[in-house]
DSSP file (Angstrom, degrees, kcal/mol; ACC not computed):
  #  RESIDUE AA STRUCTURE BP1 BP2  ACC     N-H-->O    O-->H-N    N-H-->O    O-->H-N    TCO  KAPPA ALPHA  PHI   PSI    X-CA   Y-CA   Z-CA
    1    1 A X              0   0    0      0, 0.0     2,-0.4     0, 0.0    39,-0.0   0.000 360.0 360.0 360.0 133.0    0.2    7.7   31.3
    2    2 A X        +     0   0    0     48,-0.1     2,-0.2     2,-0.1    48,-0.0  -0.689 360.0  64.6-121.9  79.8   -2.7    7.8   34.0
    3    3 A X  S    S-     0   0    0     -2,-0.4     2,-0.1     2,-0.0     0, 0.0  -0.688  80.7-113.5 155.6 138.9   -3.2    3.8   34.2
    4    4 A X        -     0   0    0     -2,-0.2     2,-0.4     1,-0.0     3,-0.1  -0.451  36.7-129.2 -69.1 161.3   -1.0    0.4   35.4
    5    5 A X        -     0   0    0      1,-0.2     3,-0.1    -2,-0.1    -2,-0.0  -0.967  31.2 -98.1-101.8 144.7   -0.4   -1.4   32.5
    6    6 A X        -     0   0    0     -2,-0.4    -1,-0.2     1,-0.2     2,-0.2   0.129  57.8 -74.7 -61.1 177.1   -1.6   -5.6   33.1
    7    7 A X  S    S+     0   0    0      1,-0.2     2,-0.6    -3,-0.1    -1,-0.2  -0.408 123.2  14.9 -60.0 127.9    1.3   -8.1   33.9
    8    8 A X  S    S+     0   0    0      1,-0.2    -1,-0.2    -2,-0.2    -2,-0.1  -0.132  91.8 136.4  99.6 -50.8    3.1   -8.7   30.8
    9    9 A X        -     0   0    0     -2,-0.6     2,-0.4    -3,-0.1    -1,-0.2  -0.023  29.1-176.8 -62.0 126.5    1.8   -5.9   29.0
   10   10 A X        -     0   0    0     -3,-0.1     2,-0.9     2,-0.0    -1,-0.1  -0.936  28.9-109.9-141.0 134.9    4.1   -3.9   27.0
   11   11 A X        -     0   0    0     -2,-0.4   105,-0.3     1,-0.2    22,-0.3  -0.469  28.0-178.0 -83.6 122.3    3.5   -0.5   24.8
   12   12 A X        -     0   0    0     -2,-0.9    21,-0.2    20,-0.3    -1,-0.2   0.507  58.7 -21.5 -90.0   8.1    3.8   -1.4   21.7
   13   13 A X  E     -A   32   0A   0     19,-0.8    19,-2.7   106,-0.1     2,-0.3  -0.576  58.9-163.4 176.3 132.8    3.3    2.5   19.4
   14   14 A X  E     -A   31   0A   0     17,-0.2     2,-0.4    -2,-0.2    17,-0.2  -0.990   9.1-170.1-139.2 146.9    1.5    5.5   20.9
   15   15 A X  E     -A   30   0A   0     15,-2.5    15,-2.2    -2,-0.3     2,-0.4  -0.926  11.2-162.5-140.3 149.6    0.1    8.7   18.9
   16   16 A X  E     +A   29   0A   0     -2,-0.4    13,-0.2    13,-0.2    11,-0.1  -0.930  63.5  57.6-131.6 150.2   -1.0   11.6   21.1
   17   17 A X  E    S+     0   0A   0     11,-2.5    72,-2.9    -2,-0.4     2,-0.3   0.859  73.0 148.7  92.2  35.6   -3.3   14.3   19.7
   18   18 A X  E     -AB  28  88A   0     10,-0.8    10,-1.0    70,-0.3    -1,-0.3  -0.780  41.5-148.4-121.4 176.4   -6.1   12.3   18.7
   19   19 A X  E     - B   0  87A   0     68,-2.0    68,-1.3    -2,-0.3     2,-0.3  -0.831  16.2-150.8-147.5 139.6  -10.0   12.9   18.4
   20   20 A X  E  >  + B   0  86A   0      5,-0.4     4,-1.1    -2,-0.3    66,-0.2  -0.651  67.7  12.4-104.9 171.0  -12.2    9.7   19.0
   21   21 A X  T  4 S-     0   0    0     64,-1.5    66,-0.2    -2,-0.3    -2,-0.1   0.181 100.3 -74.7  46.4 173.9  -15.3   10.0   17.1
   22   22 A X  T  4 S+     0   0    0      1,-0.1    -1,-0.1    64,-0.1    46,-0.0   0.822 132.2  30.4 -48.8 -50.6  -16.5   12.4   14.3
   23   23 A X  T  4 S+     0   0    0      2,-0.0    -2,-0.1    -4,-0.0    -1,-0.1   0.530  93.3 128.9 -99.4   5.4  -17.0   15.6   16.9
   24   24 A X     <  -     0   0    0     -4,-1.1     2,-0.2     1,-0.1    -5,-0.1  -0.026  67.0-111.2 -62.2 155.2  -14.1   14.7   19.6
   25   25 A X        -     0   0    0      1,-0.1    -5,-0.4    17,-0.1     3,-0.3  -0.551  24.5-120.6 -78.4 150.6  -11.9   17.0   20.5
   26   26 A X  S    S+     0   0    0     -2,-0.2    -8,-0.2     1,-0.2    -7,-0.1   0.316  89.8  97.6 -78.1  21.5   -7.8   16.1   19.2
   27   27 A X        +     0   0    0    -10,-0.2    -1,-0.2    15,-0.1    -8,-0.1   0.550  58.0 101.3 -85.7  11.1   -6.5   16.1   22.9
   28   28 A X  E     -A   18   0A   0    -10,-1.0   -11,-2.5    -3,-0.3   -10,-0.8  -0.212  62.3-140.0 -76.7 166.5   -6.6   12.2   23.4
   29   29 A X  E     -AC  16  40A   0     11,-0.9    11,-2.3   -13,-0.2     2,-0.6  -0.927   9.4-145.6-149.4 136.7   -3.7    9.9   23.3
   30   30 A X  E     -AC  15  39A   0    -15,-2.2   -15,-2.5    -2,-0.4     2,-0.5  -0.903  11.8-162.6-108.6 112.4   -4.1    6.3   21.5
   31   31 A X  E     -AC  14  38A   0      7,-2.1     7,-2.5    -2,-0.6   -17,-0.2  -0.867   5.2-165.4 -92.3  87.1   -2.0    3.7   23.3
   32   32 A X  E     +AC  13  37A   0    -19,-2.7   -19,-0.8    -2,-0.5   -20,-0.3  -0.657  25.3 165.4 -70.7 154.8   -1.5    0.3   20.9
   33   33 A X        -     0   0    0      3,-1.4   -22,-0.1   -22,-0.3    73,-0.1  -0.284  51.9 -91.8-113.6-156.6   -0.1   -2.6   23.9
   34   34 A X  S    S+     0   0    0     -2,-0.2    -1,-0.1   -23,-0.0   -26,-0.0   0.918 123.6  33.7 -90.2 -62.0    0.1   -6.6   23.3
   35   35 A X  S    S-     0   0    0     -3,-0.1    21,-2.5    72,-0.0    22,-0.4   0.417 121.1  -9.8 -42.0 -43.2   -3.0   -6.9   24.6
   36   36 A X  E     - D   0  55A   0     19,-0.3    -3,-1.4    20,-0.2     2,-0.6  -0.931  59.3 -94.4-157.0 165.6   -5.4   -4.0   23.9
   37   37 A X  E     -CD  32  54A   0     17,-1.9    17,-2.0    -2,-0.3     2,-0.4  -0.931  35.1-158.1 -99.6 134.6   -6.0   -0.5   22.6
   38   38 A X  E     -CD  31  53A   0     -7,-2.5    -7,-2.1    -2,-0.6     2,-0.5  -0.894  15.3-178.0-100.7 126.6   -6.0    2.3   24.7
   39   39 A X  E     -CD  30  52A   0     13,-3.3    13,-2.5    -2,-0.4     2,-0.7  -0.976  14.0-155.4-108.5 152.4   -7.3    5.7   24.6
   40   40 A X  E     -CD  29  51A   0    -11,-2.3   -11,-0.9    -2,-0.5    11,-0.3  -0.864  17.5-146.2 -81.5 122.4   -6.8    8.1   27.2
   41   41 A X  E     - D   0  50A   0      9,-4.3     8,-1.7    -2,-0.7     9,-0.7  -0.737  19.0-171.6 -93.3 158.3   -9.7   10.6   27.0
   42   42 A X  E     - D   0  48A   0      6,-0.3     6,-0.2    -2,-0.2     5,-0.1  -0.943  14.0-132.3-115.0 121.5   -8.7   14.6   28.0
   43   43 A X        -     0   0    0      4,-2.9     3,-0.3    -2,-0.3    -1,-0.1   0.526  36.2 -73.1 -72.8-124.9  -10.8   17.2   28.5
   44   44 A X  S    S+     0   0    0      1,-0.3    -1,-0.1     2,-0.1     0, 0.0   0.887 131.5  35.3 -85.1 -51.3  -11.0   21.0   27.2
   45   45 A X  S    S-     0   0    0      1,-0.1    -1,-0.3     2,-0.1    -2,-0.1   0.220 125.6 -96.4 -89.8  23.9   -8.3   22.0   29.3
   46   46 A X  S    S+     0   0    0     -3,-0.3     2,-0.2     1,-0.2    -2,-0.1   0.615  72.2 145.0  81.2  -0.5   -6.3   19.1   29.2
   47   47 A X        -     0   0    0     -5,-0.1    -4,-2.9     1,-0.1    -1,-0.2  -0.534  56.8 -95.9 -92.1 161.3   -7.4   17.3   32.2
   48   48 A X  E     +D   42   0A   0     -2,-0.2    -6,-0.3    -6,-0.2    -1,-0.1  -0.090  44.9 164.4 -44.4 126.6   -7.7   13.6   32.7
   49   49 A X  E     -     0   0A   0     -8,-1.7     2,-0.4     1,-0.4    -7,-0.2   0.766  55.3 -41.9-134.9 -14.0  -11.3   12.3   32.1
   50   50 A X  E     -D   41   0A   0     -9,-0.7    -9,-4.3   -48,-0.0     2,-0.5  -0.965  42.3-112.5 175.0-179.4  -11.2    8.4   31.7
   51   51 A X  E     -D   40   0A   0     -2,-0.4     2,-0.3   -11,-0.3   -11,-0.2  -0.972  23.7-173.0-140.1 117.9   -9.4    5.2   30.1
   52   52 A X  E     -D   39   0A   0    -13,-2.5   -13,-3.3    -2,-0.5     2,-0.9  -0.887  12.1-167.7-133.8 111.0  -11.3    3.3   27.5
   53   53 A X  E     -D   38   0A   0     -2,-0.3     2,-0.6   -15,-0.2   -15,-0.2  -0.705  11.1-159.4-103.4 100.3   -9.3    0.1   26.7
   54   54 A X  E     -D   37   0A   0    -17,-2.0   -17,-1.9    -2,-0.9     2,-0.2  -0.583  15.7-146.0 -47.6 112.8  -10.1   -2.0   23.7
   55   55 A X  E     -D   36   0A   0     -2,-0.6   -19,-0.3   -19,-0.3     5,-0.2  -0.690  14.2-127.1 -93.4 168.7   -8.8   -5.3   24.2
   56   56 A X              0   0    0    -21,-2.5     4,-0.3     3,-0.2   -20,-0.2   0.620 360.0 360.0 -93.5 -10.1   -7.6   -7.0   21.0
   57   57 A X              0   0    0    -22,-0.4    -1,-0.2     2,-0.2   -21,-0.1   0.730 360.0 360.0 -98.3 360.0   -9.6  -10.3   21.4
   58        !              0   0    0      0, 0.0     0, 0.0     0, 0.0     0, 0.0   0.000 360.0 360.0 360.0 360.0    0.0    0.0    0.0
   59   58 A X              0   0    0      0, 0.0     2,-1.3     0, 0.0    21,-0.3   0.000 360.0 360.0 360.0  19.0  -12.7   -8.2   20.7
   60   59 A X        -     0   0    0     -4,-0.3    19,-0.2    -5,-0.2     3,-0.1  -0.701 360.0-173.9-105.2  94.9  -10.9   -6.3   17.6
   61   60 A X        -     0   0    0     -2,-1.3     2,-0.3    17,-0.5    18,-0.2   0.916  54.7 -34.3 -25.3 -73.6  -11.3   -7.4   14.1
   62   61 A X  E     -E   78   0A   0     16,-1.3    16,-2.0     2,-0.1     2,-0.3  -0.971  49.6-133.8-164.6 158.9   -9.4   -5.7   12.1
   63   62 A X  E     +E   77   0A   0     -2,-0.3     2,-0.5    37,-0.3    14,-0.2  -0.915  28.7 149.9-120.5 127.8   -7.8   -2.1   11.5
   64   63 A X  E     -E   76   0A   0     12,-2.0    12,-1.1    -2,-0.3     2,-0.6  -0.966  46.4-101.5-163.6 155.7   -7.6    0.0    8.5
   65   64 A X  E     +E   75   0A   0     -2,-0.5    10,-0.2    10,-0.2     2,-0.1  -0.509  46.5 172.7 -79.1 115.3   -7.5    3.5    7.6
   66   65 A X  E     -E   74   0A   0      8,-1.4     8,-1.4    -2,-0.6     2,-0.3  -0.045  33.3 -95.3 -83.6-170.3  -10.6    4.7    6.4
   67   66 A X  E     -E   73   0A   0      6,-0.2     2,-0.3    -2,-0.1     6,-0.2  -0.835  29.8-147.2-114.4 154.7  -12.5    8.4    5.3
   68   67 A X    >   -     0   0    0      4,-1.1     3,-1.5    -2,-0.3     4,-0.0  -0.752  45.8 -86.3-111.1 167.9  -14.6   10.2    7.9
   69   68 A X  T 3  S+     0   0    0     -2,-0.3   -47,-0.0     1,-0.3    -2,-0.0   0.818 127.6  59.9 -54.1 -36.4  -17.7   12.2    6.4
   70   69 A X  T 3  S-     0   0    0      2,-0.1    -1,-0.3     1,-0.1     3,-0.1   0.937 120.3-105.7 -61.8 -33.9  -15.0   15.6    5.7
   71   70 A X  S <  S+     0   0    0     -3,-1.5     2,-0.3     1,-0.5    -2,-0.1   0.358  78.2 139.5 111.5  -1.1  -12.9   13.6    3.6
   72   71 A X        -     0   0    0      1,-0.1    -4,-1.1    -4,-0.0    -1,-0.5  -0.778  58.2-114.0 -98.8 151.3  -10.0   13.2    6.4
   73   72 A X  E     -E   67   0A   0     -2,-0.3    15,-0.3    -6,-0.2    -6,-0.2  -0.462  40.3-179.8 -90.6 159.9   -8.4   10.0    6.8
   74   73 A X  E     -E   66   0A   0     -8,-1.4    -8,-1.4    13,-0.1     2,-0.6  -0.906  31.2-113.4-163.4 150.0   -9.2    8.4   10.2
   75   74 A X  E     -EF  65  86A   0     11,-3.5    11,-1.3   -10,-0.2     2,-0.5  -0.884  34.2-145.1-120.9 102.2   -8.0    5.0   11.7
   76   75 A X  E     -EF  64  85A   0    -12,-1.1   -12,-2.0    -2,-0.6     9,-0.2  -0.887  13.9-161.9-104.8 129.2  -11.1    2.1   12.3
   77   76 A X  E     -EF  63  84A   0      7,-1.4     7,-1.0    -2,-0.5     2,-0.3  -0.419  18.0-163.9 -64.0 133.6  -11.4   -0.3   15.0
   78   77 A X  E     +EF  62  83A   0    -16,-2.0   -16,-1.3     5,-0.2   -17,-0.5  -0.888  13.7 176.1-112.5 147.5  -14.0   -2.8   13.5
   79   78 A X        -     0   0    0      3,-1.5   -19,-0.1    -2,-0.3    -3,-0.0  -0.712  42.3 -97.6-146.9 166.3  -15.3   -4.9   16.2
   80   79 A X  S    S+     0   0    0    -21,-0.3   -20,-0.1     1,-0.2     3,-0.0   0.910 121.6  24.1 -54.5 -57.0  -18.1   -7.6   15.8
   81   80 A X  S    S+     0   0    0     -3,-0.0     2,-0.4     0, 0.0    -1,-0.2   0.096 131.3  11.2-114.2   2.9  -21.0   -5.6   16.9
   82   81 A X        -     0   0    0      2,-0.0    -3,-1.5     0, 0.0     2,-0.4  -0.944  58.9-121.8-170.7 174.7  -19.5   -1.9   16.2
   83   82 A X  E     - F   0  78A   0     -2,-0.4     2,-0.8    -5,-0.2    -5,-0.2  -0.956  20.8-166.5-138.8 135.0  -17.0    0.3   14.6
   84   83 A X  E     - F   0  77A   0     -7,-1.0    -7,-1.4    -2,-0.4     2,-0.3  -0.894  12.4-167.1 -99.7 104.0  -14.6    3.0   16.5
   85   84 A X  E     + F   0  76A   0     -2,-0.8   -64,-1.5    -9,-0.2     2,-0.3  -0.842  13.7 178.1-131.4 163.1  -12.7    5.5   14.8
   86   85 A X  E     -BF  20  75A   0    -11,-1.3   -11,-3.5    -2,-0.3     2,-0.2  -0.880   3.6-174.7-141.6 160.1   -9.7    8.2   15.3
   87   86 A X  E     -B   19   0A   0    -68,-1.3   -68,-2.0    -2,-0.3     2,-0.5  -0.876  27.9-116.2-146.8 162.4   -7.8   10.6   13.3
   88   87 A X  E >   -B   18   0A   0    -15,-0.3     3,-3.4    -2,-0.2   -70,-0.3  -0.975  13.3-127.6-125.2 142.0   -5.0   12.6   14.4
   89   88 A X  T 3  S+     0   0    0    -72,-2.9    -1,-0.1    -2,-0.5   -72,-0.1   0.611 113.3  51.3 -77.9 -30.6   -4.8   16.2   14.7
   90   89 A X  T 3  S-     0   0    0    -73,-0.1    -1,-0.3     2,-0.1   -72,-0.1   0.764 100.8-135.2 -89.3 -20.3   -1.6   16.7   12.6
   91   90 A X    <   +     0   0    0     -3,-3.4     2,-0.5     1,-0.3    -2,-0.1   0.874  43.0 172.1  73.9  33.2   -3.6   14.2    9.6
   92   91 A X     >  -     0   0    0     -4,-0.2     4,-1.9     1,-0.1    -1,-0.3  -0.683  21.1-166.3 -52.1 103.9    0.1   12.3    9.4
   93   92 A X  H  > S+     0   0    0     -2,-0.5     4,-2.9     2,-0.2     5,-0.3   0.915  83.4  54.2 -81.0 -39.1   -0.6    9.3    7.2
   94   93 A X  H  > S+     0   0    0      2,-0.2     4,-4.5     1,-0.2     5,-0.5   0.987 111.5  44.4 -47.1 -72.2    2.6    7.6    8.0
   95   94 A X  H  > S+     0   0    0      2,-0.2     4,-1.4     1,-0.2    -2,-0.2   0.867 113.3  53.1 -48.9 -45.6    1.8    7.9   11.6
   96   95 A X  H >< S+     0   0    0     -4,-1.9     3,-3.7     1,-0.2     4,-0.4   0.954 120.4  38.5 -21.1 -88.7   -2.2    6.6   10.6
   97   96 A X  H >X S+     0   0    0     -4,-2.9     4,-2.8     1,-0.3     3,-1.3   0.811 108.0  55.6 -47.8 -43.6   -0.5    3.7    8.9
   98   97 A X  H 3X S+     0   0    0     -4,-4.5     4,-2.0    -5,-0.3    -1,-0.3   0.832 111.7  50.8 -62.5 -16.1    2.2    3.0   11.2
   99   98 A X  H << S+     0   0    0     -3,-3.7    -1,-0.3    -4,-1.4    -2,-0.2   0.355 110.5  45.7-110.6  21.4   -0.8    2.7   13.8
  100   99 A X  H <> S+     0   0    0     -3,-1.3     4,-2.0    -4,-0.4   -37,-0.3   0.628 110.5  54.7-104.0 -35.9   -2.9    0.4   11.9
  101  100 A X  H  X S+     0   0    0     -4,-2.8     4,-3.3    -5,-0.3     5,-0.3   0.984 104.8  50.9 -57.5 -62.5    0.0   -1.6   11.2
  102  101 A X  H  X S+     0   0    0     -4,-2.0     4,-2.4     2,-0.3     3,-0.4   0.976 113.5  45.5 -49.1 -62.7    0.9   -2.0   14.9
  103  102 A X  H >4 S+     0   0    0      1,-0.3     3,-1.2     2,-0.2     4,-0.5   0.983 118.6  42.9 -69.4 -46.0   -3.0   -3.3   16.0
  104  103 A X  H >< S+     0   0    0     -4,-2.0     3,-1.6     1,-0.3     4,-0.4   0.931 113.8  53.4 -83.0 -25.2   -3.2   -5.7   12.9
  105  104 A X  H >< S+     0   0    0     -4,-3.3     3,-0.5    -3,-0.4     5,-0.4   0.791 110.0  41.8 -71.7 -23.4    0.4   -6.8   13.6
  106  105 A X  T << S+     0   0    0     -4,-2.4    -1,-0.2    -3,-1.2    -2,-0.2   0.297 110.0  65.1-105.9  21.7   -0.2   -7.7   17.4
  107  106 A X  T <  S+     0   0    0     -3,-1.6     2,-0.3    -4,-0.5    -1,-0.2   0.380  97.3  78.4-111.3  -5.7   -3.8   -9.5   16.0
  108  107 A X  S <  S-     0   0    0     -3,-0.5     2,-0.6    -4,-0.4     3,-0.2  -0.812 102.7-100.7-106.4 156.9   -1.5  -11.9   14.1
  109  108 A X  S    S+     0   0    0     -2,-0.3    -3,-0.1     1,-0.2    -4,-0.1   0.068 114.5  52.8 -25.5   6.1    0.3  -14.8   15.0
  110  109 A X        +     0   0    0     -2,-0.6    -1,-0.2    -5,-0.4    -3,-0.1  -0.389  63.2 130.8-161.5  66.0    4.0  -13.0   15.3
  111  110 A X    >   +     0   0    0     -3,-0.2     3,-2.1     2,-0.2    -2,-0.1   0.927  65.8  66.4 -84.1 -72.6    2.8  -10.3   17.5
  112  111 A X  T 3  S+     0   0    0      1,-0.4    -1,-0.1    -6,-0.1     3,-0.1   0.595  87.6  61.9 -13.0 -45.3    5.7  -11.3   19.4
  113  112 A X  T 3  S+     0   0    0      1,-0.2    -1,-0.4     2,-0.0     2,-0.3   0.506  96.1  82.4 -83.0  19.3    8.2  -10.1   16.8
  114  113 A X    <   +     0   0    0     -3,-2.1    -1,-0.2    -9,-0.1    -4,-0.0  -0.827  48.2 149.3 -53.2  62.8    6.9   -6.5   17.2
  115  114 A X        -     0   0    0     -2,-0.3     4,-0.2    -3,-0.1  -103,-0.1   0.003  55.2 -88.0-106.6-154.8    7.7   -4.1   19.6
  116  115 A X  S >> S+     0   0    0   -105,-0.3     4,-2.9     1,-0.2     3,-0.8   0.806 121.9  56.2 -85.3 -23.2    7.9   -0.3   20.0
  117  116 A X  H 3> S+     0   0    0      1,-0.3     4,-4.3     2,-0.2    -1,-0.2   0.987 104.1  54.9 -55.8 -46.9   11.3    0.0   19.0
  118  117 A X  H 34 S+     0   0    0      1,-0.2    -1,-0.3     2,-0.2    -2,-0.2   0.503 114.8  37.2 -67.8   6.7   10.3   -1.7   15.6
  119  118 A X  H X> S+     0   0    0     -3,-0.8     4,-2.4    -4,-0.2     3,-1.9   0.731 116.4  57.2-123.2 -61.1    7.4    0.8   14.6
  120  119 A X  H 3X S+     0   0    0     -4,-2.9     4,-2.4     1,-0.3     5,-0.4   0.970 110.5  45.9 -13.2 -78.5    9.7    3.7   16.2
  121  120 A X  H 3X S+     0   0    0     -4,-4.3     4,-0.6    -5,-0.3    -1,-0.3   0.607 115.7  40.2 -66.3  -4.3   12.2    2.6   13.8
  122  121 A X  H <> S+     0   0    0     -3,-1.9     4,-3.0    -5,-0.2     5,-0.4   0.807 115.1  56.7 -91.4 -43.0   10.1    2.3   10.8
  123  122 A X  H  X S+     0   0    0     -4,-2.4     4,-4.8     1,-0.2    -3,-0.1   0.863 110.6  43.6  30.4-108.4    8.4    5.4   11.8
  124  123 A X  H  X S+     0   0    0     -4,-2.4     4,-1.2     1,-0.2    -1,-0.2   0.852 110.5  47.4 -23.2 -80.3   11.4    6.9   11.9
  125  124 A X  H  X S+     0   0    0     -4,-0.6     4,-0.6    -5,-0.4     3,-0.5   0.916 111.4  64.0 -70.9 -30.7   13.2    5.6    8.3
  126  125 A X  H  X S+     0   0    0     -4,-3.0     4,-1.7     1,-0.2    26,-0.3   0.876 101.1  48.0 -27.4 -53.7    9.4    6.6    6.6
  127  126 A X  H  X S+     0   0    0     -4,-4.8     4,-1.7    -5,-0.4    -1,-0.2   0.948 112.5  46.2 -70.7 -33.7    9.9    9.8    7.4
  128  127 A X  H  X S+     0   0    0     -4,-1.2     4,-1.3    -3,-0.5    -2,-0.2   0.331 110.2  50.5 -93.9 -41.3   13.2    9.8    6.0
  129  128 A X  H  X>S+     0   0    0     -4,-0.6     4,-3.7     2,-0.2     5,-0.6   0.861 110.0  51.4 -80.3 -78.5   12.4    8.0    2.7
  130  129 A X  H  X5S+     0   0    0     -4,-1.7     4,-4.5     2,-0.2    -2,-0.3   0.838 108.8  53.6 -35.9 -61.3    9.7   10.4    2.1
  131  130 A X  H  X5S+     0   0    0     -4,-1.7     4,-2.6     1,-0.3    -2,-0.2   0.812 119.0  38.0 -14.2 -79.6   12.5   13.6    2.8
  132  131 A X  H  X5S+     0   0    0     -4,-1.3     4,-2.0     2,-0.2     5,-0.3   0.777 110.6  51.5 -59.4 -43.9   14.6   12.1    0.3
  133  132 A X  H  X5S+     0   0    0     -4,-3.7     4,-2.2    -3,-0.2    -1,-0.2   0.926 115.1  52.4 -70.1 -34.1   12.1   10.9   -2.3
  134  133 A X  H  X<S+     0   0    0     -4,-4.5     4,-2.6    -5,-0.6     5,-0.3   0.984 112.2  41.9 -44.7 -60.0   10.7   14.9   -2.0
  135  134 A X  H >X S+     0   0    0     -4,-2.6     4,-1.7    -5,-0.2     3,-1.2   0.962 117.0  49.9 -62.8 -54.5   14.1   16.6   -2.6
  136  135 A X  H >X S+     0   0    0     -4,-2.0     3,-2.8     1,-0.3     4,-1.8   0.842 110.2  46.4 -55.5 -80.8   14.8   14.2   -5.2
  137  136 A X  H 3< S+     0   0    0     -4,-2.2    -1,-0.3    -5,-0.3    -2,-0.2   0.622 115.1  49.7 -31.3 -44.8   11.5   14.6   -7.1
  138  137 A X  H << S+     0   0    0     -4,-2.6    -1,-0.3    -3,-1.2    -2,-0.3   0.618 111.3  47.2 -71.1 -25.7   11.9   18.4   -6.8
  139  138 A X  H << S+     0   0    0     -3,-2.8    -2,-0.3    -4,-1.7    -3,-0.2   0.793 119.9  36.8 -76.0 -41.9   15.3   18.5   -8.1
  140  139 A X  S  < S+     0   0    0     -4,-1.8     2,-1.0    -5,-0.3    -2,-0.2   0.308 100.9 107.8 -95.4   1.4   14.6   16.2  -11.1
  141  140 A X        +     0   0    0     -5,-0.4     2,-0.2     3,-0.1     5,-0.1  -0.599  38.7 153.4 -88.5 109.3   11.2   18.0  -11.3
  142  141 A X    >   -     0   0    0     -2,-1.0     3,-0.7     1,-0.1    -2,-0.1  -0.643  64.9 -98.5-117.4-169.2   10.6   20.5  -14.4
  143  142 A X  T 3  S+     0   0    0      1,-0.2    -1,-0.1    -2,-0.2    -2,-0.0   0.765 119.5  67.4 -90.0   0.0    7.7   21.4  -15.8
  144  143 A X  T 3  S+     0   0    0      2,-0.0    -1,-0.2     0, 0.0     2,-0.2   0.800 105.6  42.7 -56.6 -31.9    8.5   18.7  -18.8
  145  144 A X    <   -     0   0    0     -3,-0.7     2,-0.4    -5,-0.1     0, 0.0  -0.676  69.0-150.4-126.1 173.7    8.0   15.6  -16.3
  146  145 A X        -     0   0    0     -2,-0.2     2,-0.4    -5,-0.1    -3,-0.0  -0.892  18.6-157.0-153.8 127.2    5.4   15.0  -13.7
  147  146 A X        -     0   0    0     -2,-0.4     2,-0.7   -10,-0.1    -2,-0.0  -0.940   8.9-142.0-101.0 100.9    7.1   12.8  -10.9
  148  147 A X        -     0   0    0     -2,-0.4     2,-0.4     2,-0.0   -11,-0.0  -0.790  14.3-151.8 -95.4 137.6    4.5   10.8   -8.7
  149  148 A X        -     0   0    0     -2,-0.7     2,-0.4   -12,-0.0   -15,-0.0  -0.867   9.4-158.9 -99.3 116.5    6.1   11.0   -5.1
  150  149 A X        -     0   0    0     -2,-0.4     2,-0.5   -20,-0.1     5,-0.1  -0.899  31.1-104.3-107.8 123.0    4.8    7.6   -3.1
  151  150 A X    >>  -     0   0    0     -2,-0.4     3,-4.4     1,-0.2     2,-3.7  -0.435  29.5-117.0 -54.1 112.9    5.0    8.0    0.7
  152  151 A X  H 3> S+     0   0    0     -2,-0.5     4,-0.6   -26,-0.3   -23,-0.2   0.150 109.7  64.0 -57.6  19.2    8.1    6.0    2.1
  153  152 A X  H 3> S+     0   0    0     -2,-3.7     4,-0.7   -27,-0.1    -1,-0.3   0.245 107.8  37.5-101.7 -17.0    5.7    3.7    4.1
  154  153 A X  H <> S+     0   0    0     -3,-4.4     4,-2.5     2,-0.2    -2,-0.2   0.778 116.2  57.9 -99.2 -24.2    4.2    2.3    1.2
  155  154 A X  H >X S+     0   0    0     -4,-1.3     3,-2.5     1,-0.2     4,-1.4   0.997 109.7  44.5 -51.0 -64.8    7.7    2.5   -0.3
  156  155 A X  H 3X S+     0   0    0     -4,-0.6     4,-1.7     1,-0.3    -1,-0.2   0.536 110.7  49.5 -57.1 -12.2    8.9    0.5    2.4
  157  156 A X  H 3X S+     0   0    0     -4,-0.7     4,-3.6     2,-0.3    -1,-0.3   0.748 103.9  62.3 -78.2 -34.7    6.3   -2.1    2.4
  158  157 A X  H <X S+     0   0    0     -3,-2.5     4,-1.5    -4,-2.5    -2,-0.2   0.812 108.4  45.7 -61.0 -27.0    6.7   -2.4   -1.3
  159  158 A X  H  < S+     0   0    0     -4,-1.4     4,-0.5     2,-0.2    -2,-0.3   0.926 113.7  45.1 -70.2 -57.1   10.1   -3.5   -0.5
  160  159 A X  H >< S+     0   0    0     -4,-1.7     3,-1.3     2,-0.2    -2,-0.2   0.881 107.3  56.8 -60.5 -40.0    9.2   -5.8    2.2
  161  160 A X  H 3< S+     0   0    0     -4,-3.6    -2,-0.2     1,-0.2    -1,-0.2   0.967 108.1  49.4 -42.4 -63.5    6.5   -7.3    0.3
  162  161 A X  T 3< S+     0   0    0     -4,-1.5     2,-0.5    -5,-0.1    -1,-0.2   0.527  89.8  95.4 -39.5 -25.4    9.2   -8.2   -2.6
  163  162 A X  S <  S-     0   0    0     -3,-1.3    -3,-0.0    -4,-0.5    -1,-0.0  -0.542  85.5-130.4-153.0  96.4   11.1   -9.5    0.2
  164  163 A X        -     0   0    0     -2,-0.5     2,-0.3     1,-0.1    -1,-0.1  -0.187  31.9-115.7 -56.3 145.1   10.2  -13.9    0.3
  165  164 A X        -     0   0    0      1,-0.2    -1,-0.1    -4,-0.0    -4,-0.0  -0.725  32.1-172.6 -77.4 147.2    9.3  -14.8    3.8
  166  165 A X              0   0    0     -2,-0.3    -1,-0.2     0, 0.0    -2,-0.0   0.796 360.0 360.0-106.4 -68.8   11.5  -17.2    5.6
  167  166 A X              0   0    0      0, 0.0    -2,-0.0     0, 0.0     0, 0.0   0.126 360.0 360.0 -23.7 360.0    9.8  -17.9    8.7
């Protein structure tokens, strides 16, 4: 990290290896906080070239969008503009986990969110997915066709099902 973070200010999910724009290079690193989005820019060789911070009470909304190739890529919509990143490895969980994180600290129970909790779904995503592969491949012949759902959408389907209390 080449930058204080503000009083208060706490990281809440960070994805390294990402390309701002269409023709950016993947050396960047996208910092969500409680307050703002960060990128860190890098150049060719890796050195430091600048801090461009979004704050999140000019930020609309985020959700994973197409870039002109067809690769899925993660957009900032702002009033007056749109920003977008993709990440070099094209990791959808991680995409999603980091769309999730900026719309999550843009609602009202930003609070209950930190890095652990996106670490740890992260984390049990990949995990889900592992398992729902071997499974699918084990039970898979060429009689059945298995559709395999990414274990972030699993888990969301679950949490959605899941009444609110709060």
């Amino acid at each position: 990290m080449k930058y204080n973070l503000n009083p208060n200010e706490k990281i809440v999910f960070k994805a390294s290896n990402v390309r701002h724009g269409f023709w950016g290079m993947y050396g960047h690193i996208l910092v969500v906080t409680n307050q703002a989005v960060i990128l860190e820019e890098y150049g060719l060789f890796n050195n430091f070239k600048d801090i461009i911070r979004y704050p999140l009470s000019e930020i609309n909304q985020a959700i994973i969008g197409k870039a002109q190739n067809g690769e899925k890529q993660l957009e900032l919509y702002f009033n007056d503009r749109t920003e977008d990143f993709a990440l070099q490895s094209g990791d959808e969980l991680e995409l999603n986990t980091l769309a999730m994180a900026i719309n999550d600290q843009l609602s009202e129970n930003a609070d209950l969110y930190d890095y652990n909790f996106y670490q740890t779904l992260s984390d049990s995503s990949k995990k889900i997915d592992e398992e729902v592969k071997k499974s699918a491949y084990e039970s898979n012949d060429n009689d059945t066709n298995v559709d395999v759902q990414s274990g972030l959408k699993f888990a969301g389907d679950i949490a959605n099902a899941i009444p609110t209390v709060w």
